[in-house]
TITI-531934 format. One record per residue (C-alpha): y, z, x; residue in one letter. Coordinates in steps of 0.5 Angstrom, whole numbers, plus 500, padded with zeros to 3 digits. Layout:
N
(r (Y, Z, X), a),
...
***
This chain:
519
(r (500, 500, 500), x),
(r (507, 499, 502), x),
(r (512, 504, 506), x),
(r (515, 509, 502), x),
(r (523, 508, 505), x),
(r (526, 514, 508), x),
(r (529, 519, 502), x),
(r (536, 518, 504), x),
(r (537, 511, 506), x),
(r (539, 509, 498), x),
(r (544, 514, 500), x),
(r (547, 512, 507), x),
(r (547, 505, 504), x),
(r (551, 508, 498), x),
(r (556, 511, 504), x),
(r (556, 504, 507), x),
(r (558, 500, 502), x),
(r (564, 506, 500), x),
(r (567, 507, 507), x),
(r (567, 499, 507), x),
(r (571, 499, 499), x),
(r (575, 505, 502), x),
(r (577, 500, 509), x),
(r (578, 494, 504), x),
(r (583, 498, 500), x),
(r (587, 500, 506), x),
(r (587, 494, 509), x),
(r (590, 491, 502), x),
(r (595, 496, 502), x),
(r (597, 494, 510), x),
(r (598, 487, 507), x),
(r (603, 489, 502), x),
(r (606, 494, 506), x),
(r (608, 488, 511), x),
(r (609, 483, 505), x),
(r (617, 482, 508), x),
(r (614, 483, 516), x),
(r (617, 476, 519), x),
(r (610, 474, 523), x),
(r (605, 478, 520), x),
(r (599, 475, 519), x),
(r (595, 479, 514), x),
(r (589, 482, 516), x),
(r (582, 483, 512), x),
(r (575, 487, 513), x),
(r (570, 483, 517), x),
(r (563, 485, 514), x),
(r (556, 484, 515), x),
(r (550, 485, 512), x),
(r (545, 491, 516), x),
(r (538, 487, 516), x),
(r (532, 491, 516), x),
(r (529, 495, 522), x),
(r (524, 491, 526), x),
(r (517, 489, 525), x),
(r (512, 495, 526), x),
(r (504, 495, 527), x),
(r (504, 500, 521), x),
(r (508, 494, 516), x),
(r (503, 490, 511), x),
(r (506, 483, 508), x),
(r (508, 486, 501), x),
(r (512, 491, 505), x),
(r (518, 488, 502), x),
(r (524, 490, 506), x),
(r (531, 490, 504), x),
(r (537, 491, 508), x),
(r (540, 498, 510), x),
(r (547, 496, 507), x),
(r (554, 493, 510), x),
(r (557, 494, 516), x),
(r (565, 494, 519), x),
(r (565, 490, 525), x),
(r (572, 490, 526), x),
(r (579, 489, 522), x),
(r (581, 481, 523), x),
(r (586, 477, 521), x),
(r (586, 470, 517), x),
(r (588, 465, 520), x),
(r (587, 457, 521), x),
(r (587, 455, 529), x),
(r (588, 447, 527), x),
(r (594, 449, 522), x),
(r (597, 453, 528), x),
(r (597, 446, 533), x),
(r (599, 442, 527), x),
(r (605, 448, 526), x),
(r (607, 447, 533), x),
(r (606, 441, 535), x),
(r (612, 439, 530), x),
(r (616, 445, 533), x),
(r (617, 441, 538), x),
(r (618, 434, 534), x),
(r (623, 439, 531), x),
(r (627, 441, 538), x),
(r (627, 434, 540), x),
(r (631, 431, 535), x),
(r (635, 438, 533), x),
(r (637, 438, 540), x),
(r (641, 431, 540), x),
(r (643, 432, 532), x),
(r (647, 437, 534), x),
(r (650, 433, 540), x),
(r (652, 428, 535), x),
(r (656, 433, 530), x),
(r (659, 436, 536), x),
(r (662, 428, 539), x),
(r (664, 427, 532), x),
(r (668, 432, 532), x),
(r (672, 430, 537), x),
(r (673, 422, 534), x),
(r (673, 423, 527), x),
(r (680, 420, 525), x),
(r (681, 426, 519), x),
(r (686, 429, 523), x),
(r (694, 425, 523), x),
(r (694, 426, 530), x),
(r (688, 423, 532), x),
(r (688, 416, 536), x),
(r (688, 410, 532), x),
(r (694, 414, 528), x),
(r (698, 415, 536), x),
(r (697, 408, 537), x),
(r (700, 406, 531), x),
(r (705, 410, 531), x),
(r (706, 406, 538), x),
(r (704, 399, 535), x),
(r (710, 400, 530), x),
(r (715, 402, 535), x),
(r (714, 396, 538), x),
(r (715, 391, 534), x),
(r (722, 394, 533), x),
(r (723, 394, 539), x),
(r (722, 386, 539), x),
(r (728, 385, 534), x),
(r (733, 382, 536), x),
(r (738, 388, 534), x),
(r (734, 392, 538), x),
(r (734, 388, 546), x),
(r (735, 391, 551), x),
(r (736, 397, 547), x),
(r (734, 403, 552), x),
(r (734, 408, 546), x),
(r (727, 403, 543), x),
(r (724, 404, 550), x),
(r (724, 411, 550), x),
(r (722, 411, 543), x),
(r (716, 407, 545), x),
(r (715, 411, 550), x),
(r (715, 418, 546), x),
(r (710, 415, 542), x),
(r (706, 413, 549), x),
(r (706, 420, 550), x),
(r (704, 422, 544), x),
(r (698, 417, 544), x),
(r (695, 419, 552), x),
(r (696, 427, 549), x),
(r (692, 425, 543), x),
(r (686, 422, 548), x),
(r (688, 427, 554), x),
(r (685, 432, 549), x),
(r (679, 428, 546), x),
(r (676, 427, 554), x),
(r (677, 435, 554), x),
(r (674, 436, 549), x),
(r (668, 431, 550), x),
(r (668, 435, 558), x),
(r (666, 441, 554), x),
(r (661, 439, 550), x),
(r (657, 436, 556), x),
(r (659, 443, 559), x),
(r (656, 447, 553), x),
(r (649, 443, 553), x),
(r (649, 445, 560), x),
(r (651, 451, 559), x),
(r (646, 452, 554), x),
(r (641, 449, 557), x),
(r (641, 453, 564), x),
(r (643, 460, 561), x),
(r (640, 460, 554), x),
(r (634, 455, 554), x),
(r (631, 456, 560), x),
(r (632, 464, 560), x),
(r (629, 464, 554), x),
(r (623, 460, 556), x),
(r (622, 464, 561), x),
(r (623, 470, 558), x),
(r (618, 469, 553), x),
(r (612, 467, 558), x),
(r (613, 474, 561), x),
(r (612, 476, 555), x),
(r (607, 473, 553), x),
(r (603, 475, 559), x),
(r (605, 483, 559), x),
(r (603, 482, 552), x),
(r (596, 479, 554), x),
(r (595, 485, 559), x),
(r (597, 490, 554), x),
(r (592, 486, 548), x),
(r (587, 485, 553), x),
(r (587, 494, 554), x),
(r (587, 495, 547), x),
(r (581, 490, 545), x),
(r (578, 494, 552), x),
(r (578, 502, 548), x),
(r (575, 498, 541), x),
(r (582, 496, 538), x),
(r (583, 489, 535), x),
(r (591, 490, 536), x),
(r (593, 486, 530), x),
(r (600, 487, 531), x),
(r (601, 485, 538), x),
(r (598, 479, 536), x),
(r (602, 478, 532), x),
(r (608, 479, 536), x),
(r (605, 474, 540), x),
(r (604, 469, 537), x),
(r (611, 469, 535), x),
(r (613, 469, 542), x),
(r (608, 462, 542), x),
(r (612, 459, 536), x),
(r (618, 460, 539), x),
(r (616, 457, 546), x),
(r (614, 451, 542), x),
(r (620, 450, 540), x),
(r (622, 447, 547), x),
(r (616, 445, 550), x),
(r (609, 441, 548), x),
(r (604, 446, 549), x),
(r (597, 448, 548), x),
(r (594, 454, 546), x),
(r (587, 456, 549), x),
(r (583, 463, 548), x),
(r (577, 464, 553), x),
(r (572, 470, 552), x),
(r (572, 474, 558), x),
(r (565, 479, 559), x),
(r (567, 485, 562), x),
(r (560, 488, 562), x),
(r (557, 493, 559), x),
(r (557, 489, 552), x),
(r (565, 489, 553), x),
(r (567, 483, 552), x),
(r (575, 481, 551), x),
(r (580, 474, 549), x),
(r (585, 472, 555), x),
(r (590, 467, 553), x),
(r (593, 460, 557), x),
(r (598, 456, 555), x),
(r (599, 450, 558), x),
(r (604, 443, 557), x),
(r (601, 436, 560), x),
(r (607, 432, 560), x),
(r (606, 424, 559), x),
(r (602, 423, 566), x),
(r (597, 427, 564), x),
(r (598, 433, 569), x),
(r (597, 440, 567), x),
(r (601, 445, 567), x),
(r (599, 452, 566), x),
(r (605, 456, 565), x),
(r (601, 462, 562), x),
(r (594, 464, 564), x),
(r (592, 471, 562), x),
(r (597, 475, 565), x),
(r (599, 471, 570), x),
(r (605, 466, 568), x),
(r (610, 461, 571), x),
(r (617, 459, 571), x),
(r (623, 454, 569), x),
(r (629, 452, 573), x),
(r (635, 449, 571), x),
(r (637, 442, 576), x),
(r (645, 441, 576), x),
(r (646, 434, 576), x),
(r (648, 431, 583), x),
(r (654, 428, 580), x),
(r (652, 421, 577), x),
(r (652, 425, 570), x),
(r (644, 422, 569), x),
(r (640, 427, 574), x),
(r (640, 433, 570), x),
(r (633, 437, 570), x),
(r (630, 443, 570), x),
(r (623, 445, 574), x),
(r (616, 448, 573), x),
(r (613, 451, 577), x),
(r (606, 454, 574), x),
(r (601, 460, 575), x),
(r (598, 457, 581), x),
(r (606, 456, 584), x),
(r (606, 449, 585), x),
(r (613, 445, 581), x),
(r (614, 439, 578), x),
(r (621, 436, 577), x),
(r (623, 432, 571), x),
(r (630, 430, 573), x),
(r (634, 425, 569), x),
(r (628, 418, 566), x),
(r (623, 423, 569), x),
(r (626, 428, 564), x),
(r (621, 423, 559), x),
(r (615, 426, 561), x),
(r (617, 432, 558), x),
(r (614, 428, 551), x),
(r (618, 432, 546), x),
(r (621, 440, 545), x),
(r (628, 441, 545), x),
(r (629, 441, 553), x),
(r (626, 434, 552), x),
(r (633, 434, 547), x),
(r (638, 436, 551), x),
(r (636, 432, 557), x),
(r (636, 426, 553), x),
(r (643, 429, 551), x),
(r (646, 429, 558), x),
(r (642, 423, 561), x),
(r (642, 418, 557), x),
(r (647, 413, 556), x),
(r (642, 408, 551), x),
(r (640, 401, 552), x),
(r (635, 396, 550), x),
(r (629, 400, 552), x),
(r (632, 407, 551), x),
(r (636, 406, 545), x),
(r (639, 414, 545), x),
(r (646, 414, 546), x),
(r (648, 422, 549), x),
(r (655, 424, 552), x),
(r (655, 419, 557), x),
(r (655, 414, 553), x),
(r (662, 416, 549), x),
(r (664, 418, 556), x),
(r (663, 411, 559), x),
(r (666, 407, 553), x),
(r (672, 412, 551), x),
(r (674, 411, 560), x),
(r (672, 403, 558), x),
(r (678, 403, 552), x),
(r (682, 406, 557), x),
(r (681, 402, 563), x),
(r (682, 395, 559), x),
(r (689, 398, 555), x),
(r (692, 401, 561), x),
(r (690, 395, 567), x),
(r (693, 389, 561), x),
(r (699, 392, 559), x),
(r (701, 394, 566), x),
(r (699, 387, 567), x),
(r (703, 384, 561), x),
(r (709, 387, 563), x),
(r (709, 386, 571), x),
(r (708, 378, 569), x),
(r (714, 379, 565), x),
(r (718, 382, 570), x),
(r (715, 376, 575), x),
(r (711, 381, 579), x),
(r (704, 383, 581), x),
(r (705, 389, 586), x),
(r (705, 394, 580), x),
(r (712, 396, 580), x),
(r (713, 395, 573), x),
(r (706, 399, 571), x),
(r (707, 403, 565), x),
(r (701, 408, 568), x),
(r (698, 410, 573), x),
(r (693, 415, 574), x),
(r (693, 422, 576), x),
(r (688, 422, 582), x),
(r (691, 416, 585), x),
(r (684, 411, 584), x),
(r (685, 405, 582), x),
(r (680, 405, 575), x),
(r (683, 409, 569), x),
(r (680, 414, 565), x),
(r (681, 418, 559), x),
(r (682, 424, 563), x),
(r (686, 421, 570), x),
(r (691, 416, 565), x),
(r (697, 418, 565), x),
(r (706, 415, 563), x),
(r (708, 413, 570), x),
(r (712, 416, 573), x),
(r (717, 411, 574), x),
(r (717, 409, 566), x),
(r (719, 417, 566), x),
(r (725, 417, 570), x),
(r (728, 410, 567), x),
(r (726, 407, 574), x),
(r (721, 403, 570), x),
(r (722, 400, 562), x),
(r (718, 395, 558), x),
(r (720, 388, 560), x),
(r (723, 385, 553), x),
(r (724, 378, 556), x),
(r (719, 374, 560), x),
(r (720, 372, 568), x),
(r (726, 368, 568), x),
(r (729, 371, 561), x),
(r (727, 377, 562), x),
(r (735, 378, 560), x),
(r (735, 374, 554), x),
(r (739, 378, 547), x),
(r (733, 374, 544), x),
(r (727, 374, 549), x),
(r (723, 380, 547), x),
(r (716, 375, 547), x),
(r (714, 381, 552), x),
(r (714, 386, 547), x),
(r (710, 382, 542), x),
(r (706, 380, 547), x),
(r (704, 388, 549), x),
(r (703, 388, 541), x),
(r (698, 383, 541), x),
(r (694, 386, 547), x),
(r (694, 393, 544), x),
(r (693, 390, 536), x),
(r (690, 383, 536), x),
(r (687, 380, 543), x),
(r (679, 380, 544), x),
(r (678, 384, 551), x),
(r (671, 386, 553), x),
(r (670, 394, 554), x),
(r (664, 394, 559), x),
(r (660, 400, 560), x),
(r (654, 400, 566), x),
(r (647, 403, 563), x),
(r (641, 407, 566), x),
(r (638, 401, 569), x),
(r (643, 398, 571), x),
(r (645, 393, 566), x),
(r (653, 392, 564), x),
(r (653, 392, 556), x),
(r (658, 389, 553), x),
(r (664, 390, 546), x),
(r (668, 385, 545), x),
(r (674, 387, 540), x),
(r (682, 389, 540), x),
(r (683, 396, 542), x),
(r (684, 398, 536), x),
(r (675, 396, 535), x),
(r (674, 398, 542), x),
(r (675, 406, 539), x),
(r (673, 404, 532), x),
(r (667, 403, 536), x),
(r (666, 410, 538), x),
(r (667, 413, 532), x),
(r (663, 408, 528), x),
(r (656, 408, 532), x),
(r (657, 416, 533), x),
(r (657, 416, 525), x),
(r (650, 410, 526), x),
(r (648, 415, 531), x),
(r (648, 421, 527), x),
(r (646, 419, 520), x),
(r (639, 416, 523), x),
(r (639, 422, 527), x),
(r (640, 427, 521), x),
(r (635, 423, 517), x),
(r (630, 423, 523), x),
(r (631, 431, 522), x),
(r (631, 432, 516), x),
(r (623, 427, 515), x),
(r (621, 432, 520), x),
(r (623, 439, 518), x),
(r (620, 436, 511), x),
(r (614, 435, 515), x),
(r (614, 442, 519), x),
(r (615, 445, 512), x),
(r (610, 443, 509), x),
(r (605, 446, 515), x),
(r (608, 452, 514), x),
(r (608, 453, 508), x),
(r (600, 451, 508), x),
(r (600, 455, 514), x),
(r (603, 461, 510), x),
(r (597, 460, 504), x),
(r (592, 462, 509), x),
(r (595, 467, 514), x),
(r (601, 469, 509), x),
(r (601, 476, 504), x),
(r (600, 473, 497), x),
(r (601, 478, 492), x),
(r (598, 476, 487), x),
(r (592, 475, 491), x),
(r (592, 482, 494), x),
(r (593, 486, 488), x),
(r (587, 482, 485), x),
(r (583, 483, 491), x),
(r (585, 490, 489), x),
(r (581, 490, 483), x),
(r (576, 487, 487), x),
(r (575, 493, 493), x),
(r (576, 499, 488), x),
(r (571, 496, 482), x),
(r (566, 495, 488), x),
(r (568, 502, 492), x),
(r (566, 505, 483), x),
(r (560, 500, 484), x),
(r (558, 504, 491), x),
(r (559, 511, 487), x),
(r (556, 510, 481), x),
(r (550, 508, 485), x),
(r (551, 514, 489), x),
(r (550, 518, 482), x),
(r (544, 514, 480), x),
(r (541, 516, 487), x),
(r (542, 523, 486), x),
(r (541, 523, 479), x),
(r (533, 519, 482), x),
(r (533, 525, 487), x),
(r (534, 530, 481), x),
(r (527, 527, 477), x),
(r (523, 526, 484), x),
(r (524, 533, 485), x),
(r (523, 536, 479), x),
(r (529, 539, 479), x),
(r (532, 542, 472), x),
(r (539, 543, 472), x),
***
């Protein structure tokens, strides 16, 4: 005949699935409690069934055993690991477009034409104070040629401010790159790796340490933000039935090479590169677990893949071409200088021919480090138009005297508002690119490829921010504290925790019956 089991076994199994109940319960009640936690990943009983005792000699084939109840093997927390890389990868995609939105909005800051000062408004004002200086009334008058320029001044204020404030935004992207960027990445994988050692220690004395786990994987989500990582977990055996998870994050850059940045609780580092002057060769160096660096300075800055590094490089490197058709700060920079070159070099041209000379003695501008190549920030009212030693040549050569002869003036009028010039700007790889239009375009263009720039760059950010909710939201369904769904799992735990006490009572209740027992 069968074994009798052990008396009280029913009784240990009824404990076991209590015990189970009750650290269910609390578990559910540590979701609810961290509902409003940002980065709490909600947690659950790990439970597995405690299988019969072994085969013995003394066992007959209709011993029909039965498990000895439920066991705790450790406290868990629901998350799905390909939600996490999907979650992460669009991060990246994310920081990448963010980084040259933000860009955009901030050049277009500086040549929206909303405010009345603003240049294409100065060089109007400088247009209409030419075309009364060229009436007959006014030849010669000088009182004309100081109102016109006044009005010059005005104009070369207005763009004087404007290449400030675009210097600025090339100064602030670097700023931030080195001083906010590349602390915080560093700083995130120190971290990551003291929190490695502190988990590891945890997991060691028998605790899950759920909650730096989840501080963790914060730290992760935002170091995805700058680079293309990916996130591995080995198990370590410690011996002794010990076993602990270690961690390594890496980033392959486009050529395929690895690069560890966190192994265990070793990590690497970032280094900002400066430019060396060219305004493309900005970067920033890796250097990995294993001390060995990588620079990624100006094109090479590509091979970072995406991540708001990748952005802000992007931002400061690039000029756009046919190839790379991303225009950053270099770009408005060497357009903006172009407009300025080609309305300063024909007007002191214009009106040194009217004057039947070409060795600069009537140039209306000059520069302010003496170059020879005017730029948004180096032009400026020459000096001798300031003392009077110089004016605008109403006439032309042999007329310039002329009551009537102000072809001069009309002609200045004509550089500024109707000739077709070809404003020149030199890309990454070499090749001169080419706007043709008046100067009034030339500018226009700035203006109006910014805002081209920036709609698309916008519509990229909002596509991707789309895409990127739409994982967090699956990815909060999954590792996210639903009420409702913990509340029911609630009444789930606290019927099966009355389910294991009735079953205790029945147990007594067969014990009392066995023994004979008269209450």
């Amino acid at each position: 005949m069968a074994m009798v089991r052990s008396t009280f076994a029913g009784f240990t199994t009824a404990q076991l699935a209590l015990a189970a109940s009750q650290r269910s319960i609390d578990a559910v009640g540590q979701n609810i409690s961290n509902v409003n936690t940002k980065g709490y990943t909600r947690q659950r009983i790990d439970l597995a069934s405690i299988s019969p005792t072994g085969a013995s000699y003394a066992m007959m084939q209709t011993d029909n055993r039965v498990g000895q109840g439920v066991q705790m093997t450790g406290v868990i927390q629901i998350r799905d690991p390909f939600l996490d890389v999907q979650y992460r990868t669009q991060l990246a995609k994310v920081g990448t477009i963010d980084a040259k939105d933000s860009t955009l909005s901030d050049i277009g800051a500086i040549f929206d034409e909303i405010d009345k000062t603003a240049v294409l408004a100065a060089m109007n004002d400088v247009v209409s104070q030419l075309n009364i200086m060229a009436r007959p009334d006014n030849a010669n008058q000088g009182s004309s040629d100081t109102l016109v320029r006044s009005s010059m001044e005005v104009l070369l204020n207005v763009i004087h401010e404007n290449a400030t404030k675009l210097a600025d935004v090339r100064t602030d992207k670097e700023t931030k790159l080195k001083d906010s960027d590349i602390a915080n990445i560093n700083k995130c994988l120190e971290s990551i790796s003291i929190l490695n050692e502190s988990i590891k220690n945890a997991q060691i004395l028998g605790g899950a340490a759920l909650e730096l786990q989840d501080d963790r994987n914060e730290l992760i989500d935002e170091l995805a933000t700058y680079l293309p990582i990916s996130v591995t977990y080995h198990e370590l055996n410690l011996g002794a039935g010990i076993s602990v998870d270690t961690l390594e994050i890496s980033f392959t850059d486009s050529d395929k090479v690895k690069h560890k940045l966190v192994d265990d609780t070793k990590f690497g580092s970032l280094e900002y590169i400066p430019d060396d002057g060219s305004k493309s060769k900005y970067g920033v160096s890796v250097t990995d677990v294993d001390k060995n660096t990588t620079n990624f300075i100006g094109e090479d800055a590509d091979k970072l893949g995406e991540g708001v590094l990748k952005g802000t490089l992007d931002s400061l490197n690039k000029i756009g071409n046919e190839t790379e058709p991303f225009r950053g700060i270099g770009f408005y920079e060497k357009m903006f200088d172009s407009f300025i070159n080609v309305f300063a070099t024909k007007l002191n041209e214009a009106n040194n021919e009217a004057a039947g000379t070409t060795n600069g003695e009537y140039d209306l501008f000059e520069t302010v480090d003496g170059s020879g190549v005017f730029t948004a920030a180096n032009i400026k009212v020459s000096d001798k138009w300031m003392s009077g030693e110089t004016k605008i040549i109403t006439g032309t050569e042999g007329d310039s005297d002329s009551d009537t002869g102000n072809l001069n003036v009309l002609k200045l009028v004509n550089i500024m508002s109707t000739d077709v010039h070809d404003f020149n700007y030199t890309d990454a790889a070499g090749n001169t690119l080419t706007f043709s239009g008046n100067c009034f375009d030339a500018y226009g263009n700035l203006r109006d490829t910014q805002a081209i720039d920036k709609k698309a760059s916008a519509s990229v950010l909002q596509t991707r921010n789309s895409v990127l909710n739409d994982i967090a939201n699956d990815k909060d369904s999954v590792s996210g504290v639903w009420m409702d769904e913990e509340v029911m799992d609630l009444m789930q735990f606290q019927k099966s925790y009355n389910a294991a006490a009735q079953l205790m009572s029945t147990l007594d209740e067969m014990l009392i019956t066995l023994l004979g027992i008269k209450r």
